[in-house]
C-alpha positions in Angstrom: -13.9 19.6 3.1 -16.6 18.7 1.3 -18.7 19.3 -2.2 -17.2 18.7 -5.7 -14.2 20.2 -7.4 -14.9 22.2 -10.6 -12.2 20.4 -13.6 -11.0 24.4 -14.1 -9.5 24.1 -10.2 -5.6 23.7 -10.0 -5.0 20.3 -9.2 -5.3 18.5 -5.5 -1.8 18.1 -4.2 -2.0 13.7 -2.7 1.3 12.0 -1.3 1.8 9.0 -2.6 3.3 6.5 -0.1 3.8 3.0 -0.7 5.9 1.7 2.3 6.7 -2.0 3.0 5.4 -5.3 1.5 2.3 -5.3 -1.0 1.9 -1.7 -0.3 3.9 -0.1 -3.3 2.2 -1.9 -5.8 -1.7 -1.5 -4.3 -1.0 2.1 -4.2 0.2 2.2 -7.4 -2.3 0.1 -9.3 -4.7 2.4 -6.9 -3.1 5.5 -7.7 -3.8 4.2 -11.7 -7.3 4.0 -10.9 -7.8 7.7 -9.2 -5.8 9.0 -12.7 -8.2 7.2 -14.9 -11.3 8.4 -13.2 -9.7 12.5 -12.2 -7.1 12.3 -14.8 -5.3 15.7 -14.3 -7.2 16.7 -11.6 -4.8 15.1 -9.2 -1.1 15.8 -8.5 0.7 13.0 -6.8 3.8 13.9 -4.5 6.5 10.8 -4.0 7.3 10.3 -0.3 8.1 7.3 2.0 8.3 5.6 5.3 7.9 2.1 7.0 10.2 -0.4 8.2 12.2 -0.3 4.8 12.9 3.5 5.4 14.4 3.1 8.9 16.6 0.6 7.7 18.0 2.5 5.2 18.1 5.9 7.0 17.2 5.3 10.9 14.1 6.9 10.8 11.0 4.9 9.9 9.1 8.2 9.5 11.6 10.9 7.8 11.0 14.8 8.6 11.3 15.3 4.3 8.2 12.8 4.4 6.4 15.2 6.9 7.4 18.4 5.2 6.2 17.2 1.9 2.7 15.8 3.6 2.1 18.9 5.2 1.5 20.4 1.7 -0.9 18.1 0.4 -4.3 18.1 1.2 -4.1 14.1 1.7 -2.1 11.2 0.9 -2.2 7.1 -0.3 -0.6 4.7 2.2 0.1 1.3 1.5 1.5 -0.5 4.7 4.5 -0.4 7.3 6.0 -3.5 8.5 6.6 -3.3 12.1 9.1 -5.6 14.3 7.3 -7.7 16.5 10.1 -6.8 19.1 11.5 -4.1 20.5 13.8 -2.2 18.0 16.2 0.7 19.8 15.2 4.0 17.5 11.7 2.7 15.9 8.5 3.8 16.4 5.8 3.0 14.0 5.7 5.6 11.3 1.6 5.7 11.2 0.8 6.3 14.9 3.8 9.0 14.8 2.2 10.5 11.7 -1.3 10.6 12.9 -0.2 13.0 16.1 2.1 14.8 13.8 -0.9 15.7 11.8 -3.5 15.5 14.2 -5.3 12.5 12.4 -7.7 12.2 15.1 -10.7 9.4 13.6 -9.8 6.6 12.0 -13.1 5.9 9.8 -13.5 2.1 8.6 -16.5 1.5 5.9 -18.0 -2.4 6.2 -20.3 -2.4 3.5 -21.4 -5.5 1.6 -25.2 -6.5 0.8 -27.3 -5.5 3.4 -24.2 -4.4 5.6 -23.6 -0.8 5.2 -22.0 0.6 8.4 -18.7 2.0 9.5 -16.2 2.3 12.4 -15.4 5.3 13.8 -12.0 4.7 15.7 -10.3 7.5 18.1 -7.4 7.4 16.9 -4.7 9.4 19.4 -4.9 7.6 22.7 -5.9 4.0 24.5 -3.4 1.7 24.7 -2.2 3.1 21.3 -0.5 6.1 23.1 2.4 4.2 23.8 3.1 4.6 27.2 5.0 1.0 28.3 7.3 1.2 31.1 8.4 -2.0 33.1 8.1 -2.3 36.6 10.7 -5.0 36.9 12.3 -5.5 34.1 11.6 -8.6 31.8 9.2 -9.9 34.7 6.1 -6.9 34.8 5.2 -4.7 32.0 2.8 -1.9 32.3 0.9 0.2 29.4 -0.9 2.8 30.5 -4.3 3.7 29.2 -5.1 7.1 28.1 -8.8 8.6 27.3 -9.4 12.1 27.7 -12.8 14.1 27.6 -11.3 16.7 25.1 -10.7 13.7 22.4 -13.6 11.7 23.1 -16.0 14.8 22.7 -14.1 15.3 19.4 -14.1 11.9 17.8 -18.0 11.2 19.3 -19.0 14.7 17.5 -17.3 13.3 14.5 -19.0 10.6 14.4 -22.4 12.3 14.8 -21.9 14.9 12.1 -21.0 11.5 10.0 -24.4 9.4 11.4 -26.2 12.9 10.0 -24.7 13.3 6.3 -25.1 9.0 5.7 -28.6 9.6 6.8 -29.0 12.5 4.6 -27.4 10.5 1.3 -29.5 7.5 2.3 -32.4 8.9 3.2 -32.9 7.1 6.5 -32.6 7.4 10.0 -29.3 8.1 11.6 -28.0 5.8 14.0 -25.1 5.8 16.3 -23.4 2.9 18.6 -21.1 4.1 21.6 -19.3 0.8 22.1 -17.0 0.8 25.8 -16.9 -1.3 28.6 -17.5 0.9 31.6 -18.8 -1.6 33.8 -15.4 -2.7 34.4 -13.0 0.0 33.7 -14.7 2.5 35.3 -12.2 5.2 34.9 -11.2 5.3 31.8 -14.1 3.7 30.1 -16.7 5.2 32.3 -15.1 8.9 31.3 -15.7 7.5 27.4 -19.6 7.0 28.2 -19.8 10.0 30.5 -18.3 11.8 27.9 -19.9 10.5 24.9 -23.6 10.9 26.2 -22.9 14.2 26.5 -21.9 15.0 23.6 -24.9 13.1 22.1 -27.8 14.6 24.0 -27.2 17.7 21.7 -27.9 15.8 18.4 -31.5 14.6 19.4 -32.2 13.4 15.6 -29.5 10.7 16.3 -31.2 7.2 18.2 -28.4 6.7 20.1 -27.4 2.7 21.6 -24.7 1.5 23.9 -22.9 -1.8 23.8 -20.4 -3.2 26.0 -17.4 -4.3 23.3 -17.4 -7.8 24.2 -20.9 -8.0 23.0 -20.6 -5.7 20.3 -18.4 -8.4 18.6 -20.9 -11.0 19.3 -23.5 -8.8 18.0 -21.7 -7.5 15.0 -21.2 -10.8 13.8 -24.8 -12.1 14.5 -27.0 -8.6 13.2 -24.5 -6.8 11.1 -27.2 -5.1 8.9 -28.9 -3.4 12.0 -25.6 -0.9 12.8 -25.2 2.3 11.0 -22.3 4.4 12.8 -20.0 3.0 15.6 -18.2 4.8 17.6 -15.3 3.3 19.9 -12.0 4.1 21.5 -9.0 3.2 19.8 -8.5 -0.7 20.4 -11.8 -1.4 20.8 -12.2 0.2 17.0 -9.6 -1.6 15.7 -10.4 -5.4 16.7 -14.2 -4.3 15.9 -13.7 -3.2 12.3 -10.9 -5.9 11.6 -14.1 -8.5 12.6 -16.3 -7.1 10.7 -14.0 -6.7 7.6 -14.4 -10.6 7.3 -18.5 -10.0 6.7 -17.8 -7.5 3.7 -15.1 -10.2 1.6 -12.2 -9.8 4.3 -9.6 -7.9 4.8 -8.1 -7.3 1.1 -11.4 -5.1 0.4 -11.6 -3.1 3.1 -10.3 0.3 3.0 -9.6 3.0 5.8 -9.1 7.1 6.1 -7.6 8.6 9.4 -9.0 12.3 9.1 -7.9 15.4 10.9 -9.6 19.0 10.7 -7.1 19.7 7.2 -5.9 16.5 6.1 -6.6 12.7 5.4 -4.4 9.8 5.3 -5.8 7.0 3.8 -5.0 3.2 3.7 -6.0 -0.2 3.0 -6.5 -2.2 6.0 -4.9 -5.3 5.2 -0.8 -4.4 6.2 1.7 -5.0 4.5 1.3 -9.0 3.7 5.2 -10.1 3.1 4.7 -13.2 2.4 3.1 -12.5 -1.0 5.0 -9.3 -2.0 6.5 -9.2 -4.9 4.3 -11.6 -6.6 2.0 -9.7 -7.9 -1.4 -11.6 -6.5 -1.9 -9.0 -4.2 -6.0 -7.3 -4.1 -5.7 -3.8 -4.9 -9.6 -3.4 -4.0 -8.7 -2.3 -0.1 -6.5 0.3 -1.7 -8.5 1.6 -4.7 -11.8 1.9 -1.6 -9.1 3.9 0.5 -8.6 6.0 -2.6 -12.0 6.6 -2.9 -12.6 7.9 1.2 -9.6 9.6 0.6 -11.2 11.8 -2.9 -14.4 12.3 -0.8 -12.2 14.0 2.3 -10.8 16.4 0.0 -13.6 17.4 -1.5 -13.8 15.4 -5.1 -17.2 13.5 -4.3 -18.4 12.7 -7.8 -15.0 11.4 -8.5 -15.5 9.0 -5.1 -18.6 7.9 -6.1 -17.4 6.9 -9.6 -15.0 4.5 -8.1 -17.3 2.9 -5.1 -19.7 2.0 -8.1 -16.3 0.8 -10.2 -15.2 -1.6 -7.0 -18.9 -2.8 -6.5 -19.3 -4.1 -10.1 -15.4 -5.4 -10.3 -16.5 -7.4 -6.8 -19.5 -8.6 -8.5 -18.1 -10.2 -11.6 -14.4 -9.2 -12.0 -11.5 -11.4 -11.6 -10.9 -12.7 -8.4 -7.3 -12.8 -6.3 -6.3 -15.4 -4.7 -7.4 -14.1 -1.3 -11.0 -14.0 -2.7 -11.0 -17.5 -3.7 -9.5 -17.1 -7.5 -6.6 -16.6 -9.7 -6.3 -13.7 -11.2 -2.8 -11.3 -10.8 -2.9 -7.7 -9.5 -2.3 -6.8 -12.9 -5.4 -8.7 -14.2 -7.8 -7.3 -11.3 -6.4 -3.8 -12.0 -7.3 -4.4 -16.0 -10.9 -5.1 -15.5 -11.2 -2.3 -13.0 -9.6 0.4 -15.6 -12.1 -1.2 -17.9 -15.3 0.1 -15.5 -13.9 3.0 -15.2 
């Protein structure tokens, strides 16, 4: 969905989802920030899941919280706290939710100074699809590693129609990495590259690179400012955009969408961070630039653009958190950006 909203139209239904650790209150001093600049343009639908929700009910993802998503055109997420051991019942909620509603790319902006680029992640498979089995127990664990042609062909065209409308709004070139490591997995990977050059070769306006993941990191951290649009399978995405969140300020401004074909789940990247919840020092900039992917997906671009140029002054001369070096509560970063606004 695309193009802006006329103020006349009845109001985009969000869910609002806060979750576990600092996630309630980013999404709330976000949510404050998408009022200020939409004001009643927005409707915003409670729901909930996350490690704090299974404990309570036995379902880290309840089927109310579906129901409810499933009429909005897009929702807030803060961050789920998962177990780092096996838990009889849990799954994590966001990889459940993302097949439930077929949130297929995972798109992860890294812009900062000369680094303007983003991460396209396929977001339904690799290691992510959580098949683990043991093949003696305790002694030999095996995941299994899915890629299919159907949803590389869809997440590489994705990523091409994106390359095209940033070179459109920029009025450059469009550019496009395909970042796998075939030359070992030859499979899996080399169905990735097969499948991605194909899909490529029909978008001939697109110069079109490959790069073998382990250099891609190298790279990435070397030449940032030379990438434009980088496409990847699902673990490959997330350890590249996680490294390059710590060129653009880190991880507490970096901000992520996971689209589908009628709905967009977005979320700051930085998880749930327990050990300062509650104490109201964490950044709300990851969440406020999710907010703002999340108002371009659904159509309210003007509104998007408002905030990225509110979160590029506030980073230039706002009050810093302590994660950016400073001292300044959630409450005083969320003041000054109210006051761009």
């Amino acid at each position: 969905m695309t193009g802006s909203r006329d103020r006349s139209a009845a109001p985009v239904r969000l869910g609002r989802i806060g979750g576990d650790g600092i996630g309630p209150e980013v999404v709330d001093a976000a949510a404050q920030v998408v009022d200020a600049v939409c004001g009643e343009r927005i409707e915003w639908v409670e729901a909930e899941m996350g490690w704090r929700t299974f404990e309570r009910g036995g379902r880290a993802l309840p089927e109310a919280t579906v129901e409810i998503l499933e009429g909005c055109v897009g929702a807030l997420f803060g961050a789920v706290s998962s177990p780092s051991h096996a838990v009889d019942g849990y799954q994590s909620p966001i990889v459940e939710l993302r097949r439930r509603l077929g949130l297929y790319a995972n798109v992860r902006p890294l812009c900062s100074g000369a680094v303007d680029a983003v991460v396209v992640r396929e977001n339904t498979e690799g290691l992510y699809a959580g098949r683990e089995r043991w093949e003696r127990e305790g002694e030999v664990a095996i995941a299994e590693r899915v890629i299919s042609r159907r949803a590389t062909d869809r997440i590489v065209r994705f990523a091409c129609e994106l390359a095209l409308s940033r070179a459109a709004r920029r009025g450059k070139g469009a550019r496009l990495t395909v970042v796998h490591k075939a030359n070992v997995l030859r499979l899996s990977d080399g169905l990735f590259r097969e499948t991605s050059l194909d899909v490529v070769a029909g978008f001939p306006e697109i110069e079109v690179e490959e790069q073998l993941v382990d250099s891609m990191v190298y790279r990435l951290i070397l030449e940032p400012e030379r990438y434009d649009v980088i496409v990847a399978p699902n673990l490959y995405g997330d350890i590249l955009s996680d490294a390059g969140a710590a060129l653009v300020g880190g991880l507490g401004v970096v901000g992520s969408a996971n689209c589908g074909e009628r709905f967009c789940l977005a979320e700051p990247v930085h998880g749930s961070a327990p050990d300062i919840a509650g104490r109201g020092i964490a950044n709300p900039i990851a969440a406020v630039a999710a907010a703002s992917l999340l108002l371009e997906r659904v159509g309210m671009r003007d509104a998007a653009a408002r905030i990225r140029n509110v979160l590029t002054e506030h980073r230039s001369a706002g009050p810093r958190t302590p994660d950016r070096g400073g001292r300044a509560t959630t409450e005083q970063a969320l003041a000054d950006l109210l006051a761009r606004v």
